[in-house]
N, C-alpha and C positions, 0 to 999 in steps of 0.2 A: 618884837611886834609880830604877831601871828597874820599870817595869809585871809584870817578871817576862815568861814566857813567851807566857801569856794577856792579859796586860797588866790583869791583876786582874777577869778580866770574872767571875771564877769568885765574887766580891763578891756578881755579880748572883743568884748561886745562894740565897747568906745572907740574904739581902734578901728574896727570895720566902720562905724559910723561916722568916722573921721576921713576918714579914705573916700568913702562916698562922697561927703559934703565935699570935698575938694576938687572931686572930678573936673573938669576944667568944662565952662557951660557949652561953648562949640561941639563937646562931644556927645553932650547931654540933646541938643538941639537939631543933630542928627538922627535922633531915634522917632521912629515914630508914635501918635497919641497913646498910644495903649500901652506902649512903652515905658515912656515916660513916668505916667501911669504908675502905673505898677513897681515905676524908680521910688516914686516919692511914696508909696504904699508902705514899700521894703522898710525907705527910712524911719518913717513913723512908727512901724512894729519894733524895731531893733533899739528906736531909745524908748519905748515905752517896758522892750525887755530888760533892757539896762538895767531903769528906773525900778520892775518888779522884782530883778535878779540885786542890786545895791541894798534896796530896803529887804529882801528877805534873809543878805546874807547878813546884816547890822541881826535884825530880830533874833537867827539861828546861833549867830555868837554871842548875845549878849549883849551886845551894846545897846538896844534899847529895846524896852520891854514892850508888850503887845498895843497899849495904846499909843507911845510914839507912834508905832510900828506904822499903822494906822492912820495918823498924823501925818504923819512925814512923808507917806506912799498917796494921800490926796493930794498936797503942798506941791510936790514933785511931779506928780501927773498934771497937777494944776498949771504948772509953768510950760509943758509942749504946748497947750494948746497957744 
């Protein structure tokens, strides 16, 4: 089984965003508005780069061709919201 195009580094993305969501909320509730802020900004770009970094590296290997591509990248963005 191949790495894929990225060679899964796009994992590393999930992983940060795993780590975040776990932060424990006491530490989270310590920070100030702007802070905060800018916590839940982070998260939101980081799985939306997942999402664009997953379905780019499917399309670049091959796994699905430019209309999935397409597909699958509104489906997917459709589910953060």
């Amino acid at each position: 089984m191949s790495g894929g195009r990225f060679n899964y580094e796009q994992d590393g993305i999930q992983v940060a965003i795993e780590e975040l969501e776990q932060l424990p909320l006491d530490e989270l509730e310590g920070l100030d508005a702007i802070t905060q802020s800018n916590y839940y900004a982070l998260l939101a770009e980081l799985k939306k780069c997942y999402v664009h970094t997953q379905r780019l590296d499917w399309l670049l290997s091959g796994n699905d061709g430019q209309e999935t591509y397409h597909k699958r990248l509104t489906e997917d963005l459709a589910k953060l919201l």
